[in-house]
C-alpha positions in Angstrom: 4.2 8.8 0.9 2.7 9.4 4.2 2.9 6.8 6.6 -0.8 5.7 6.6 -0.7 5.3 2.9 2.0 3.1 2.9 0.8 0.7 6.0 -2.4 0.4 4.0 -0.4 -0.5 1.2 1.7 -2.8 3.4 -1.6 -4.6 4.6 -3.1 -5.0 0.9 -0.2 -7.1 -0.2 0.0 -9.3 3.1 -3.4 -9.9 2.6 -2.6 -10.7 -1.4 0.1 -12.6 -1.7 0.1 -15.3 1.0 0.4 -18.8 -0.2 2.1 -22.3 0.5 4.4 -23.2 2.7 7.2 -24.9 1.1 7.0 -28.6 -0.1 3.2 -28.2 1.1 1.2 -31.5 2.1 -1.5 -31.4 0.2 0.3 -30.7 -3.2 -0.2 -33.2 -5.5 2.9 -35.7 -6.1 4.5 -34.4 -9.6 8.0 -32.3 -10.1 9.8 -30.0 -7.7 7.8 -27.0 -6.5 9.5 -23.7 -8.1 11.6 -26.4 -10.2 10.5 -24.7 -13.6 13.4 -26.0 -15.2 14.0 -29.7 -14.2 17.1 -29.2 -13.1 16.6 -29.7 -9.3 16.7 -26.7 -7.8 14.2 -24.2 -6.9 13.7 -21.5 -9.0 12.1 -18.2 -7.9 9.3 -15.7 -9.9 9.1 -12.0 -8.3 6.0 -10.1 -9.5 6.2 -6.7 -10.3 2.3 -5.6 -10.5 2.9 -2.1 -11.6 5.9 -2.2 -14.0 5.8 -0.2 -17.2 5.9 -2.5 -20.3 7.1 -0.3 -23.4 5.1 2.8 -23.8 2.4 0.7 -21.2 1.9 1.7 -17.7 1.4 -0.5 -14.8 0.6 -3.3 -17.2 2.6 -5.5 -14.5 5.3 -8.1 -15.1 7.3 -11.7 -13.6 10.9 -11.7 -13.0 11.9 -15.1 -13.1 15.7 -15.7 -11.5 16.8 -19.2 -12.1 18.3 -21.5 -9.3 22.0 -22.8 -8.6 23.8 -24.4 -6.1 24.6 -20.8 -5.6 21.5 -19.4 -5.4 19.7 -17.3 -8.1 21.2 -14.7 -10.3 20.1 -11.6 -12.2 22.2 -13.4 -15.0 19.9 -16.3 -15.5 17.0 -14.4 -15.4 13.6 -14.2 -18.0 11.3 -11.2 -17.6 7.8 -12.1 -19.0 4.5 -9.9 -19.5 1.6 -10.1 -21.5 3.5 -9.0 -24.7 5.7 -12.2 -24.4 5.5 -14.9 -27.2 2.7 -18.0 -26.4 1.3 -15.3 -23.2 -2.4 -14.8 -23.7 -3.6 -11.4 -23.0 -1.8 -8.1 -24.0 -0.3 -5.5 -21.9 -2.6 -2.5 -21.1 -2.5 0.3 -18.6 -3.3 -1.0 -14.8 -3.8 -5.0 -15.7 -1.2 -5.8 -13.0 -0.2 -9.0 -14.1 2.2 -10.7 -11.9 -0.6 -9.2 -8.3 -0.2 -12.9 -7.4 1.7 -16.0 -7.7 1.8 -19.5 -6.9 3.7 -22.8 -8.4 2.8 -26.4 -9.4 2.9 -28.6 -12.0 -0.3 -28.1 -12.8 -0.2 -30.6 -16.0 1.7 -33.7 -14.7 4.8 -33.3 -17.2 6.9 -32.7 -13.6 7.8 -29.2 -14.4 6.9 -26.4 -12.4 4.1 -24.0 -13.8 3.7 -20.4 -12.4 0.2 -19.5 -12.0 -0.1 -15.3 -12.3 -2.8 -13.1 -11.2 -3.8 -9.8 -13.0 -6.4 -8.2 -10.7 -7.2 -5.6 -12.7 -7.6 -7.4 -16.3 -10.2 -6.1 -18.1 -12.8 -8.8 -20.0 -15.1 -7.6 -22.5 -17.2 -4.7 -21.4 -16.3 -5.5 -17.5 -13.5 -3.1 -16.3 -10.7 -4.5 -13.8 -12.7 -7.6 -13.0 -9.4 -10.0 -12.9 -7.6 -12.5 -14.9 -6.0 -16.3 -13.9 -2.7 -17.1 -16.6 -0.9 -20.3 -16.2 3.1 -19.7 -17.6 4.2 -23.9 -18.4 7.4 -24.9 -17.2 9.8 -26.9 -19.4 13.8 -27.7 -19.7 14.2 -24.1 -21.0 11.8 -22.6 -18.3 8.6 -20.8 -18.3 7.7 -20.2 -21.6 4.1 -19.5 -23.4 1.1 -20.1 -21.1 -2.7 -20.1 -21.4 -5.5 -18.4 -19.5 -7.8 -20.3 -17.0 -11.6 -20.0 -18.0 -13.3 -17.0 -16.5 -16.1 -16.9 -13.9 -19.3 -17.0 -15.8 -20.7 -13.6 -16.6 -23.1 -12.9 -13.8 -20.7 -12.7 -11.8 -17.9 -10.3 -13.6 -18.3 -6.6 -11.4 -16.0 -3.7 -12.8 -13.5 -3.6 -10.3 -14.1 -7.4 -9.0 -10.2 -8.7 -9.0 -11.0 -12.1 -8.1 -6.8 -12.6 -8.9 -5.9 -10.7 -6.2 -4.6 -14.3 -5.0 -3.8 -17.2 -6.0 -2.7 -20.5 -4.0 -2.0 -24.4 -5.2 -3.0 -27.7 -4.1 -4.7 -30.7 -4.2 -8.0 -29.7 -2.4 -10.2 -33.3 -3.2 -7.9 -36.0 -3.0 -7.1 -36.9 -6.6 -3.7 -36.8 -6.8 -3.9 -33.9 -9.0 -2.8 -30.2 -7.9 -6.1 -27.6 -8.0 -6.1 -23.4 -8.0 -8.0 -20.7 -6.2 -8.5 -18.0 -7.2 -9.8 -15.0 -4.6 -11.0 -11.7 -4.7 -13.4 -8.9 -3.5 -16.4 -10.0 -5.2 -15.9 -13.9 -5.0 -13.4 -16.9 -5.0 -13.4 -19.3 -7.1 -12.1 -23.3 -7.3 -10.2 -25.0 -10.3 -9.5 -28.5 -10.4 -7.0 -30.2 -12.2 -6.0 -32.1 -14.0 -5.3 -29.0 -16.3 -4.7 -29.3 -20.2 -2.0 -27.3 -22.3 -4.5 -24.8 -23.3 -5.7 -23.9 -19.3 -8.9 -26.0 -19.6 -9.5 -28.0 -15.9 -11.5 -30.9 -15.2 -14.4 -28.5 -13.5 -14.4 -25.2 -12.2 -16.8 -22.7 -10.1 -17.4 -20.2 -7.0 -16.6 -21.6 -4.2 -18.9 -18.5 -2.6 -19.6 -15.0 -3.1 -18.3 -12.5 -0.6 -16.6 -9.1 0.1 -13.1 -9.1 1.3 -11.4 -12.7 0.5 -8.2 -11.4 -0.9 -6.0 -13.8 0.8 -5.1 -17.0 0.6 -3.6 -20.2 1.9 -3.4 -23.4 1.4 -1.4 -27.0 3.0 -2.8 -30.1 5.4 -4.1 -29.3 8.5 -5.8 -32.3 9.4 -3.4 -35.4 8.5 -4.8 -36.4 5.4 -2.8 -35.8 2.7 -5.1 -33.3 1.2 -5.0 -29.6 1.4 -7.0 -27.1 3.6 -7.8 -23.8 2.0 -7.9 -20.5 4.3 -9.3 -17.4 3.2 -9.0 -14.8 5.9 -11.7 -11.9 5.3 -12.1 -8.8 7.2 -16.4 -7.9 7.7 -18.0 -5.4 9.8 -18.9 -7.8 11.9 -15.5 -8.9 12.2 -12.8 -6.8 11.5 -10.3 -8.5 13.2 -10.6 -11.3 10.4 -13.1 -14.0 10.2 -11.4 -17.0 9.6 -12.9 -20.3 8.2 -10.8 -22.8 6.5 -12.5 -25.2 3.9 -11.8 -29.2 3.7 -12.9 -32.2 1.9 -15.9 -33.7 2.5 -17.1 -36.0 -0.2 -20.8 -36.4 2.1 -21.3 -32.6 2.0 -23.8 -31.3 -0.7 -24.4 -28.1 0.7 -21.3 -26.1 0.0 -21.1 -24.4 -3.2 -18.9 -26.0 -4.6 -20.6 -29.3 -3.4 -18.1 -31.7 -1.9 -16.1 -29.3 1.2 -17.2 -27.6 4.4 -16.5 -24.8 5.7 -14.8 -25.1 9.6 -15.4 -21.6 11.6 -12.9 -20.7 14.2 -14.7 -17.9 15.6 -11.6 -17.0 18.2 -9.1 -16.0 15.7 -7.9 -13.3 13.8 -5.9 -12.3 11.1 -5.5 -10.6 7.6 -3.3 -12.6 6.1 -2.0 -16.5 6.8 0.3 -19.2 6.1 0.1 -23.0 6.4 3.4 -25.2 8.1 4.1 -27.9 10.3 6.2 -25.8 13.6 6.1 -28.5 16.0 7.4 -31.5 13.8 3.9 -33.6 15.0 3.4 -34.0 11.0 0.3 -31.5 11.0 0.4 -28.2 9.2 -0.6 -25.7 11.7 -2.2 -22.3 10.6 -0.4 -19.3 11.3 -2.6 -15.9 10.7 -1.2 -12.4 11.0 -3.0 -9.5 13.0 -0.8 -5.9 11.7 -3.4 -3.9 12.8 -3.4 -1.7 15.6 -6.6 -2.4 18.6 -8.9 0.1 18.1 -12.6 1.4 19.1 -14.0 -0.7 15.8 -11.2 -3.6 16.7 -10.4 -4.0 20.5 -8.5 -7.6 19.9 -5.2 -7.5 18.9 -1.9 -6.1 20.3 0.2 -2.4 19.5 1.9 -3.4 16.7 0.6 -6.2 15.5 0.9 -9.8 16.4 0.9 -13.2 15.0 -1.0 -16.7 16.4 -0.3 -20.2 15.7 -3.6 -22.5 15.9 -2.0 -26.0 15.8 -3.4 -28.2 13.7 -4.5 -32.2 14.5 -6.5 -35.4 13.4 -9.6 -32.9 13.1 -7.8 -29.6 12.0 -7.3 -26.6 14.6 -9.2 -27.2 17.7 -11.8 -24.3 17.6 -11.6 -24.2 21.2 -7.5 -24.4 22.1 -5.8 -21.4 23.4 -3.4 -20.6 20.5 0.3 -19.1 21.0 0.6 -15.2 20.9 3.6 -13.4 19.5 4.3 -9.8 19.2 7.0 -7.6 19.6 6.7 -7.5 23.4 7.2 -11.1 23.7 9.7 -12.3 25.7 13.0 -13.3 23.5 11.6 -11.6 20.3 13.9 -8.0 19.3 11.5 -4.9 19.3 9.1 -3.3 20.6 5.1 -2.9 20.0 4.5 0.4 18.8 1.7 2.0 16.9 1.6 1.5 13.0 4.8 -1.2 12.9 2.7 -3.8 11.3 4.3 -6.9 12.8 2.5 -9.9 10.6 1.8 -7.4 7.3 3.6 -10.4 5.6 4.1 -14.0 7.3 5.4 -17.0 5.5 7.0 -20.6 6.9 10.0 -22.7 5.8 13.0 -24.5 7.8 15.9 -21.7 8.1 18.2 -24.0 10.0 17.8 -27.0 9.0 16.4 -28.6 12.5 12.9 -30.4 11.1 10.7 -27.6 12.2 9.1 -25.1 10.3 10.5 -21.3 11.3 8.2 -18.5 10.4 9.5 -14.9 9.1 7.3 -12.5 10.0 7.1 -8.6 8.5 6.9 -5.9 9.8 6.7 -3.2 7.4 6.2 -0.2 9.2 8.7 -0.7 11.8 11.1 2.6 12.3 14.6 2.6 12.9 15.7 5.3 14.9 14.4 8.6 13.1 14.0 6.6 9.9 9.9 6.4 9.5 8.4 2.8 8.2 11.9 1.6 7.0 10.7 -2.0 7.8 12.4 -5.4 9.0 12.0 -8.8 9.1 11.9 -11.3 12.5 12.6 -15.0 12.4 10.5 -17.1 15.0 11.9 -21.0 15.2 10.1 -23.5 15.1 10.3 -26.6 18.2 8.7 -29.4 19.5 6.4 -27.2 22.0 5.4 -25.0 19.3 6.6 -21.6 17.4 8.4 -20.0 20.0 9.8 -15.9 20.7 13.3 -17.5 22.4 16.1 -17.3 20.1 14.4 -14.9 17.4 16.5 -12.6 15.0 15.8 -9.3 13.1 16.9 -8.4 10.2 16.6 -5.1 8.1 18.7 -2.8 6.1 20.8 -1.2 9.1 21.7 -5.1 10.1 25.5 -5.7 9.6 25.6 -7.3 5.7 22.4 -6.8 4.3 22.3 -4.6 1.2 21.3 -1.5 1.0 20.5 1.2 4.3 17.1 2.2 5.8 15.4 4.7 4.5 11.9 6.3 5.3 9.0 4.3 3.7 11.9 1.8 2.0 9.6 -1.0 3.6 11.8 -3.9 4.0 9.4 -6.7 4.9 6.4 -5.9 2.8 6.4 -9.9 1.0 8.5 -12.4 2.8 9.2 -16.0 1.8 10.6 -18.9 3.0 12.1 -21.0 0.6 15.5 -23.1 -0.3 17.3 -22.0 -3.2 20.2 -24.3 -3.1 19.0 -27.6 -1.9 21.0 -27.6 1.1 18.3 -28.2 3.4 17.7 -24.8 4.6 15.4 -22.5 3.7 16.6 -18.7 2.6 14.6 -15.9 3.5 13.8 -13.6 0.8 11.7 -10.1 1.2 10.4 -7.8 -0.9 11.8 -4.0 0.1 8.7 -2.5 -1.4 9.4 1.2 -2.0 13.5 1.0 -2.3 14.2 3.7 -4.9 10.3 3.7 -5.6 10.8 1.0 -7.9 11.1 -2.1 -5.4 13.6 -4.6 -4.8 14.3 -7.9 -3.2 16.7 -8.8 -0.5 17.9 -12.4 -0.3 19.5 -13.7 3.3 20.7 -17.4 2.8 19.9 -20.2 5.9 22.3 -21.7 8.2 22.2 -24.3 10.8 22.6 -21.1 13.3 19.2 -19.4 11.7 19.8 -16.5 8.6 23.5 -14.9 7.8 24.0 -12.1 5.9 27.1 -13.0 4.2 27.1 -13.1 0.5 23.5 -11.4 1.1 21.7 -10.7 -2.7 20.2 -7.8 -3.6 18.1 -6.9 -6.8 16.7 -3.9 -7.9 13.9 -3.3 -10.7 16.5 -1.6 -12.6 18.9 -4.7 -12.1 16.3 -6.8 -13.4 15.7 -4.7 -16.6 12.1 -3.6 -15.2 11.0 0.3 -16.2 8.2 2.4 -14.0 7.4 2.3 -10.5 7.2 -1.3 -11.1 6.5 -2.1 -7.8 9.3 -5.3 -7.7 8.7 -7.9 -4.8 5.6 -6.7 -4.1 4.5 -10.7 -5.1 7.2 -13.5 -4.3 6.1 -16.7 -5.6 5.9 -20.3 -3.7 
């Protein structure tokens, strides 16, 4: 694959599968996020969009590996498609189930429910225009599921994937967790409480627009509820126009009637993330800029960069100066070079255990010596003065202990999350490596009070996880 192919490819799924920070304010107050199970620790679903399922191509699939003290295990695994028993739908060429993925208990029973994406689900006469499934958690697990209710028919577009992402939480205030749904032809709101057969209390577009295949979601201003970003890339703004969308019960102009839309016409990005890094008990908003400057975009940095607009009583000031970091920052391993795509993936949780939020960043393009777009990872701590570059940490396949060794277009760093597996306090970090063997895998690098260790490192393969077909494994990492 040639190397602008693939950091294409890199930027489509940053900009698809960013979603909540880990233990999100905002998220309504029911069981254990990830906890599908019960049993207390968090359990983690890998998408694989493009897996083959029998004689199916690309009808996509979820690997869900089950948590432990230890960590997860391909052992206590379940690997679920549209062909599995009580899943609506059936698996046909290029569906994609398992694009995107998010978590909540979506029906109060305190188990964890995986909501899927299929981008490319097909609905009547309409070709690819995208499909919403909710898999139910229980003491077993996910099993069985139901599909959310469909956008109304005027607007279904062949080709509209308006799953492309999905994120979780409780937008209004009502103690019960929501969904959005985004895509290139609209996004649209859910709002729980949901029933056993996917119906919500309401649903609708939240507004009709080109571009919004990203999503985030988590509190930005204090109150409890959750913010909703949707970074969007326009000719008039291809750096990213970013708006985020809050609760306004006054407002009856919006849409979707009771939220307004907040512009910050300063920043950037293509894909974002939500997570308190300063400890001052506001979720700030962390966007990622991969893209090179060029004529058509002059902001930016070689590379890529990331920026941290800190949240407060009233959200992101529009008008603060927000931190910068790139690969030439001081304190932060690397170098910015053309094509590295440093922020194609971002994603928040505490590594070490300190009370801050630490952000991974990915960088899937990034060569290693001769070894083109083998990718890597960089951990950015989190402090009282912000996200900062001192003290950072990178982490690929040529790092002492991790599985596995760099290869061209391997891609190590294409989905990264945040997330503790052990309920130890400290978040592992866990990446998609999106072409390894041209089948995907997932790397997982357990957290320590010193930042990430590669000792007793995990790595899965499709083929470990019983997947067949370029299936494309880690390409989605649920939160």
């Amino acid at each position: 694959m040639h190397k602008r192919t693939l950091l294409a490819a890199a930027a489509l799924a940053g900009s698809l599968f960013a979603t909540l920070p880990a233990t999100p304010a905002g998220a309504a107050p029911s069981g254990l996020s990830g906890d599908f199970n019960g049993d207390g620790y968090r359990d983690l679903a890998v998408g694989a969009w493009c897996a083959d399922v029998g004689s199916v191509s690309n009808a996509g699939a979820v690997v869900v590996l089950y948590g432990s003290s230890s960590g997860v295990s391909a052992a206590r695994k379940t690997v679920i498609t549209q062909n599995s028993a009580g899943v609506p739908g059936t698996a046909e060429t290029g569906d994609r189930f398992g694009a995107s993925l998010a978590t909540a208990d979506l029906n109060g029973d305190r188990y964890a429910d995986l909501v899927v994406g299929s981008p490319y689900e097909g609905i009547g006469n309409h070709v690819g225009v995208g499909a919403v499934t909710v898999l139910w958690g229980g003491a077993t697990g996910l099993s069985g599921g139901a599909a959310l209710p469909q956008p109304p028919e005027t607007l279904l577009h062949d080709w509209g994937g308006y799953s492309f992402d999905v994120a979780t939480g409780d937008f209004d205030g009502d103690g019960k967790t929501d969904v959005t749904a985004t895509g290139p032809s609209h996004t649209h709101l859910y709002r729980g409480p949901f029933t056993r057969t996917g119906t919500p209390s309401s649903h609708g577009i939240v507004w009709e627009a080109g571009g919004t295949n990203g999503a985030a979601a988590g509190d930005l201003n204090g109150d409890r509820l959750a913010e909703r970003v949707y970074p969007a890339t326009t000719d008039s703004d291809p750096g990213g126009e970013i708006r985020y969308i809050r609760h306004d019960p006054g407002n009856k102009t919006h849409p979707v009637s009771d939220y307004v839309a907040v512009e910050l016409p300063r920043a950037d990005g293509q894909v974002a993330t939500i997570a308190d890094v300063n400890g001052d008990h506001f979720g700030d908003l962390i966007l990622g800029d991969p893209e090179d400057p060029h004529t058509g975009k002059p902001g930016g940095h070689k590379g890529g960069q990331i920026t941290v607009w800190y949240g407060g009583p009233n959200g992101p000031a529009p008008a603060q100066t927000p931190t910068v970091i790139h690969q030439d920052t001081a304190g932060v391993p690397g170098t910015g070079e053309a094509g590295d795509q440093f922020g194609s993936a971002i994603d928040a949780g505490d590594v070490n255990g300190d009370g801050y939020a630490d952000v991974a960043v990915g960088t899937s393009g990034e060569d290693l010596g001769t070894v083109k777009d083998a990718g890597a990872v960089t951990i950015l701590f989190g402090s009282a003065s912000g996200l900062r570059g001192n003290g950072a940490a990178s982490y690929s396949q040529d790092t002492a202990g991790v599985p596995g060794t760099s290869e061209p277009t391997d891609s190590f760093g294409l989905t990264v999350r945040l997330v503790d597996l052990t309920k130890d306090g400290k978040a592992e970090l866990v990446t998609g490596v999106g072409y390894e063997n041209g089948y995907g895998a997932v790397t997982i690098l357990r957290g320590t009070a010193s930042g990430l260790t590669a000792t007793n490192a995990k790595f899965f393969t499709a083929r470990d996880v019983s997947l067949k077909g370029d299936a494309a494994f880690g390409w989605a990492i649920g939160r």
